[in-house]
N, C-alpha and C positions, 0 to 999 in steps of 0.2 A: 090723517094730516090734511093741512089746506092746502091749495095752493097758494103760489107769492101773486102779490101785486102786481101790476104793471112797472117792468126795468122804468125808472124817474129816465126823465132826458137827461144826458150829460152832452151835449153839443158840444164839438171840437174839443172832446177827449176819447170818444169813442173812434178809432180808425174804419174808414171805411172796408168792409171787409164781404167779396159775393166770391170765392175759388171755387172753381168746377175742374175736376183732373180726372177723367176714365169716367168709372160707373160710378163717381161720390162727387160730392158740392157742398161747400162748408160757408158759413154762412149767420152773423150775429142776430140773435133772435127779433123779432118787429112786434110785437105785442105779447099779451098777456097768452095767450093760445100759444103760444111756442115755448113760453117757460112751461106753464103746464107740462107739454109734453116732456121736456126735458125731463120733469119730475116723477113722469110717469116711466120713463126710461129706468133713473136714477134708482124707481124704489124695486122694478125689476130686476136692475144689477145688484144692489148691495143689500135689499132688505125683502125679498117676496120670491116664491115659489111661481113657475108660469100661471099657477092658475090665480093666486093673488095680483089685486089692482089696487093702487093706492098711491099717492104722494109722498116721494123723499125730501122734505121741504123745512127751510131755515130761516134766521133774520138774514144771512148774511145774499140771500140771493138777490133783495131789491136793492142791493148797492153793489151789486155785480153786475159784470156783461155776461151772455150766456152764447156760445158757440154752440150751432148744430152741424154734422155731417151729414147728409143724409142721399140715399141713392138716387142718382138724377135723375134715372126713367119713370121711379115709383114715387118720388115723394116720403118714401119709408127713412124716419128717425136711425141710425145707424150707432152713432155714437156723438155725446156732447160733454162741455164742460165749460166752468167758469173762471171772470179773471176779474179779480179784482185790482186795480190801476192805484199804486201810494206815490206821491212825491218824491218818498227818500223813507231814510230809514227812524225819521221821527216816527213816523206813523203805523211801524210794524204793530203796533199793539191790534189796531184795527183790522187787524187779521185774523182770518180763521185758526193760522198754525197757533198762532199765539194763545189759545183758550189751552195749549196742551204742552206747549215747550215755552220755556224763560228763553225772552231773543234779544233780551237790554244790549247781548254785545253786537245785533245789528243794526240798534238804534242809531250808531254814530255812520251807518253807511250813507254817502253821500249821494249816491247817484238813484235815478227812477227804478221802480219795481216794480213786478204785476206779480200776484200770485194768483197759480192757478190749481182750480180746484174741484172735486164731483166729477173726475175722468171717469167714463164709463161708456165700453162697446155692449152691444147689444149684443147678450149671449150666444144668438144664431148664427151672427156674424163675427164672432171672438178671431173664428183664425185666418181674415185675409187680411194679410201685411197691409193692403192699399188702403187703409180705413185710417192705422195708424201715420200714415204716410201722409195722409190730407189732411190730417188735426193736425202735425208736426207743421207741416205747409201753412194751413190757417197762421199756429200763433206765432211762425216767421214772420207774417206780414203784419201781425199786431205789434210784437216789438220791434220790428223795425220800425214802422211808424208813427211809434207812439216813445222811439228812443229810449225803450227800458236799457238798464244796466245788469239786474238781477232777477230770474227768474227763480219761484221756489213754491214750495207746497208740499204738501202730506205724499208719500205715496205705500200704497198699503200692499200687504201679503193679506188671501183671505184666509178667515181662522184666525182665532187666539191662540194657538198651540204653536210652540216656535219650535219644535223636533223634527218638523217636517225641513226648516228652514236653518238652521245651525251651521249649512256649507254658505250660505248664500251672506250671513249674519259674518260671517270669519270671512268670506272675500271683502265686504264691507271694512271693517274693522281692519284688513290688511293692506286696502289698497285704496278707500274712500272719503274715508272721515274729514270732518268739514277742517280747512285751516282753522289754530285754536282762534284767531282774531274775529271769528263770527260762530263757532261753536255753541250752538243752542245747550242750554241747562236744562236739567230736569224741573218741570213741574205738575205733572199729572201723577197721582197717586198709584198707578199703576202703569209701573215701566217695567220693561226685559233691558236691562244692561249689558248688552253685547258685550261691548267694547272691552268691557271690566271683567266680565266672568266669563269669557273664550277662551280655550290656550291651541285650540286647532288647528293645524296647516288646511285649509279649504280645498276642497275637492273640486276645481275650477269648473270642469261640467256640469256638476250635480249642482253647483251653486249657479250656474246660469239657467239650467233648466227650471230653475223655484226659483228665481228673481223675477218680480212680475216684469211684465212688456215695457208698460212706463219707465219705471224705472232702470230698465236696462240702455233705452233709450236716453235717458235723463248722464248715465255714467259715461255714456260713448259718447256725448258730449262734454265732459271734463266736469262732468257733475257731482257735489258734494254729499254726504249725510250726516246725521248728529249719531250718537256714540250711544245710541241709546233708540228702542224704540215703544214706543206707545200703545198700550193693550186697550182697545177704544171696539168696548161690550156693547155699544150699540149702534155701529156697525157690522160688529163681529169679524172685525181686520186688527192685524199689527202695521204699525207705522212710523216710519221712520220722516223725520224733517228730511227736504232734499234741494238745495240749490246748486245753483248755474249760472256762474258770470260768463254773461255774454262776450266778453273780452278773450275769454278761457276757451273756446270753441275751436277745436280744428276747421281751420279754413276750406278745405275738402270737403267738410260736413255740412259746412256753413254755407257755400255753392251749391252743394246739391240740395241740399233743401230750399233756399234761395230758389230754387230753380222753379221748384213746385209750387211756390208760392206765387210765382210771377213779377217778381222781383228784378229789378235791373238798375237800383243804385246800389251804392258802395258804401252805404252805411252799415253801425254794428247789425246783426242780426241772431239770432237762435233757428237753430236749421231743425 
């Protein structure tokens, strides 16, 4: 794969964004050399064994912003991802989720969106909580700034095999599923319909334990999913739609994350 382009300028829509918290610093890409790496990150995480090099690369990344974390002493890529900024819910089609779920019923949403997307820690560093904590912080400061209303995007289990995940798949379906008024439809050829073919009481731990980090993250903020998820063979994950109305946010959550970002007005926020 190649790498992308040079991110086009979008002046006064991209938020100024430099957070530095402990041993991480997060921070919107400045050149074509920092998508790169991203990408070099990305095919790491989702598509290449340590000893393969290679680019995880798309159209959709030169009409996106690119976030990196990376460790303040070394310079070292830690974990990045992308957000792509819609007006309203005209514009859902121009979205990544949308090549994989029907979202016509979030066309009529009225307010700002950003979807985010290519989340990925760098396998060395997979288990320090503070990694996830400073990406959380970063896109505080994005949407607050940039006044979204809804955040959303893919977030995947790795593997196509859903036996592993069936407790996790039935807490979903018991306690998540999107309100029906934005409820994504099927349209990718190969779905796991949860929703439909579950009858399980969920095993609440075994279902947190197999619920990736994102997403656990995405739920504990009043976060939604679709009723269905996505068998997506070249990345070799299942995926489920996931949104988050900022409105919907435990304000608890919404401070302390707030806090991380460095933040000190009183507008909406995603913590």
């Amino acid at each position: 794969m190649q790498p992308a382009a040079e991110l086009p300028s979008r002046k006064g829509q991209i938020p100024v964004l430099n957070l530095r918290r402990g041993r991480f610093a997060a921070r919107i890409t400045s050149g074509p050399g920092d998508i790169e790496a991203a990408q070099r990150l990305r095919y790491r995480a989702f598509r290449a064994t340590d000893e393969e090099q290679g680019f995880d690369a798309d159209r959709f990344d030169a009409i996106c912003s690119h976030v990196l974390v990376e460790e303040s002493r070394t310079g070292r890529l830690v974990c990045c991802f992308r957000l792509l900024p819609l007006a309203g819910g005209a514009e859902i089609g121009r979205s990544y989720a949308a090549q994989y779920y029907e979202l016509s019923a979030l066309a009529s949403y009225q307010g700002r969106m950003v979807e985010m997307g290519r989340f990925c820690i760098d396998p060395e560093f997979a288990g320090d909580p503070d990694i996830l904590r400073v990406a959380w912080g970063a896109m505080t400061r994005f949407v607050d700034e940039g006044g979204v209303e809804l955040l959303f995007g893919c977030s995947s289990f790795a593997g196509t095999g859903t036996q592993a995940y069936l407790d996790a798949f039935a807490m979903l379906k018991e306690r998540h599923l999107a309100p029906k008024r934005w409820l994504p439809k099927v349209k990718a050829p190969d779905v796991f319909r949860f929703a439909r073919r579950l009858r399980r009481k969920p095993d609440a731990k075994r279902a947190m334990s197999t619920m990736p980090p994102l997403l656990r993250t995405y739920l504990m903020m009043g976060g939604w999913v679709s009723d269905h998820a996505v068998v997506d063979r070249d990345l070799n994950t299942l995926h489920v739609f996931t949104g988050l109305e900022i409105a919907a946010i435990p304000p608890a959550r919404a401070r302390a994350l707030r806090g991380v970002g460095g933040l000190v007005r009183t507008k909406r926020v995603v913590p």
